[in-house]
C-alpha distance (Angstrom), angle and dihedral (degrees) to the residues before:
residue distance angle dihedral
X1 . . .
X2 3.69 . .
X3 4.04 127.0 .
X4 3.72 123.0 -127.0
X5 3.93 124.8 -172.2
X6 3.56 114.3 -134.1
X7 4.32 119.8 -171.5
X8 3.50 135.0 -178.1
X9 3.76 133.0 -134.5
X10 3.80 135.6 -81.4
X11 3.83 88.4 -110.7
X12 4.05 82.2 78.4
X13 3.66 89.7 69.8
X14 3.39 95.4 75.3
X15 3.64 99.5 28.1
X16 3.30 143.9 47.9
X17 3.84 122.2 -93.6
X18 3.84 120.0 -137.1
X19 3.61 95.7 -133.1
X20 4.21 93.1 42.4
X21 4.27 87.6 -102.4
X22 3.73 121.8 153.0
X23 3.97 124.1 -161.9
X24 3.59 82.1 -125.9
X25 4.02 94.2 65.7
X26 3.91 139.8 46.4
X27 3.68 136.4 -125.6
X28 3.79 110.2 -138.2
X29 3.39 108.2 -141.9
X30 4.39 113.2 -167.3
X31 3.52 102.3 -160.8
X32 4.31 136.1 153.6
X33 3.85 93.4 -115.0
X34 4.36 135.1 -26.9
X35 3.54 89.1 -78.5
X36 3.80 98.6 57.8
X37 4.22 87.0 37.0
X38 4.15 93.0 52.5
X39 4.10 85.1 49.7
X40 3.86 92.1 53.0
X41 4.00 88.3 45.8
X42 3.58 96.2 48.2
X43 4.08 92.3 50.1
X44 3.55 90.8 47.9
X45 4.06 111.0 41.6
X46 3.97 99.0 7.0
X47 3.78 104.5 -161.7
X48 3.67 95.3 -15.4
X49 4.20 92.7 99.0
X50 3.45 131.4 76.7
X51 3.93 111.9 -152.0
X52 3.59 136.0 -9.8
X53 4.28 107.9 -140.7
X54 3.91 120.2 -174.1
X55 3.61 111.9 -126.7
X56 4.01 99.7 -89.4
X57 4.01 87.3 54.9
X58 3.46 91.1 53.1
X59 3.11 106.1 48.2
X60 3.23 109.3 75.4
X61 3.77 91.7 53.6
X62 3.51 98.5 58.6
X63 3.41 101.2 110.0
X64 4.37 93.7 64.6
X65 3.66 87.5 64.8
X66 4.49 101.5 65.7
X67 4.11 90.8 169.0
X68 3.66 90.3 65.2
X69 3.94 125.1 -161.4
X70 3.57 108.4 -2.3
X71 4.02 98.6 177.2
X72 3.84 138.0 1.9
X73 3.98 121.8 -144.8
X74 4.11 104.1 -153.1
């Protein structure tokens, strides 16, 4: 299994995300490959995400999100 970061948009600062994300935080998402990791995004937050990033695109933008992981999807 791979992990892939998925983040929500700024509009999320001001109000409240479905799934209880900030834009400050990350969803983890384990997953066999993108595909598999953007079908396990879409059934849990349908259009309420922003990008999906495999683990060596998101690493090095770590630091903009301070809250962290906020949920995992195994």
């Amino acid at each position: 299994m791979q992990n892939f970061y998925l983040t929500v948009g700024q509009k999320y600062r001001s109000e409240m995300h479905p799934n209880g994300m900030h834009p400050d935080g990350w969803c983890r998402i384990e997953a066999s490959d993108y595909t598999q990791a953007m079908r396990r995004a879409w059934d849990e937050f349908g259009r309420n995400f922003s990008r999906v990033q495999t683990e060596r695109e998101f690493h090095k933008d770590k630091s903009f999100y301070p809250k962290g992981e906020l949920k995992v999807l195994q």
